[in-house]
N, C-alpha and C positions, 0 to 999 in steps of 0.2 A: 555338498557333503557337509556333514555337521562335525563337531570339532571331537564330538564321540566317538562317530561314524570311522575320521581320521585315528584316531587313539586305538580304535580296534584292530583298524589293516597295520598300524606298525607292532603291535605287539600279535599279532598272525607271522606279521614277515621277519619278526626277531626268532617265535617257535620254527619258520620253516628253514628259517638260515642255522638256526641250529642243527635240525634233521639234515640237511645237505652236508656241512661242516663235518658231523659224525660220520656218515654216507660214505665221504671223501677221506675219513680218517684224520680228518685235522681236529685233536683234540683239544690243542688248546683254545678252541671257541666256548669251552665248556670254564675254565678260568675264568671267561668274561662275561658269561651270562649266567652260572649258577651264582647265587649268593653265597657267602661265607655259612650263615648260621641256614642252610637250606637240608630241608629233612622230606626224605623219599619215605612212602608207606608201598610195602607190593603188598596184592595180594594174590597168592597163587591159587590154581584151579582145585588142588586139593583143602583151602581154605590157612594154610597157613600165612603168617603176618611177619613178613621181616621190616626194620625201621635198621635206614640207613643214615647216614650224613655225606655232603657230597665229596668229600674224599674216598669215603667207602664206596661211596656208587661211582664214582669215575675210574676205580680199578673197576669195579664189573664191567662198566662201557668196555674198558682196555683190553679186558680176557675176552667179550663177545668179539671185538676186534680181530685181537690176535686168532681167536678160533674160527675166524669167517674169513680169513686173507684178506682183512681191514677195511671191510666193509658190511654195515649190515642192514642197508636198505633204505630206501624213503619215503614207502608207503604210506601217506596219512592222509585221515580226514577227519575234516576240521568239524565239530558238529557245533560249537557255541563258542563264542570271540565275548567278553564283555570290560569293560574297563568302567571303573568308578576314580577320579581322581588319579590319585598317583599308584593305584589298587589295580590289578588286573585276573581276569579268571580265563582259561582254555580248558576247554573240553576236547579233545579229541581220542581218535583211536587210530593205532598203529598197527602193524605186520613187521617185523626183522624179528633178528636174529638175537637178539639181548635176552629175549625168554627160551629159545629153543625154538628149533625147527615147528610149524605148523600152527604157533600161536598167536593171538590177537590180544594184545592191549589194549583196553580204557584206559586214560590219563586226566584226571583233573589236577593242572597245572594253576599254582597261585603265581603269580608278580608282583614285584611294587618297581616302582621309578624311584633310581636312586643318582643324585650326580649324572644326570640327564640322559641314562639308559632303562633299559630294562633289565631285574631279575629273576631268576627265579628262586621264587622263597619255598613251596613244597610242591611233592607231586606225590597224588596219589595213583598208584598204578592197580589196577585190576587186570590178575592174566586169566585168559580161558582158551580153549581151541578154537583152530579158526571155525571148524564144521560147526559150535555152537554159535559161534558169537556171527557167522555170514547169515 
């Protein structure tokens, strides 16, 4: 395995220990792997654009929580892993409960290595229904 090959599965097992952590309702794993300066873009199915920051977006985790009996799922798949450096890019899509019942997320997820972890610096989120996006 090459030292890239390595750099991609741990920033894969940092985004799934994320998605477990939420799953499980332990938020404060979101403390340790959002960045400070980290800026969420959604976009919703009717085309609207909200831009958050991660204290904004971790009340939303909080109320999807609180609204689903503290869990909202782990469904993901991974479509593209890539790391440059201390740089890292995710692609994946999602299923819970953070959009509302029935819908599917795209996420292009940014990283950087900071103080010998992973962050996350932005996430673009794209929502649509599932029946579009399966």
């Amino acid at each position: 395995m090459t030292k890239s090959e390595d750099a991609a599965r741990e920033v894969r097992a940092v985004i799934q220990r994320l998605i477990e952590n939420v799953a499980d309702n332990n938020t404060g794993i979101l403390e340790e792997i959002y960045h400070a300066d980290m800026q969420v873009i959604m976009l919703d199915p009717q085309d609207g654009v909200s831009v958050s920051g991660k204290e904004e977006f971790k009340k939303m985790i909080r109320a999807a929580l609180d609204a689903n009996n503290g869990s909202i799922g782990t469904w993901a798949r991974f479509h593209h892993v890539s790391v440059d450096g201390n740089k890292a890019h995710v692609l994946i899509s999602r299923q819970n409960e953070l959009t509302g019942p029935d819908m599917q997320i795209t996420l292009g997820i940014d990283l950087v290595r900071e103080q010998n972890r992973w962050r996350i610096t932005r996430e673009v989120i794209v929502t649509r229904p599932r029946t579009i996006a399966a």
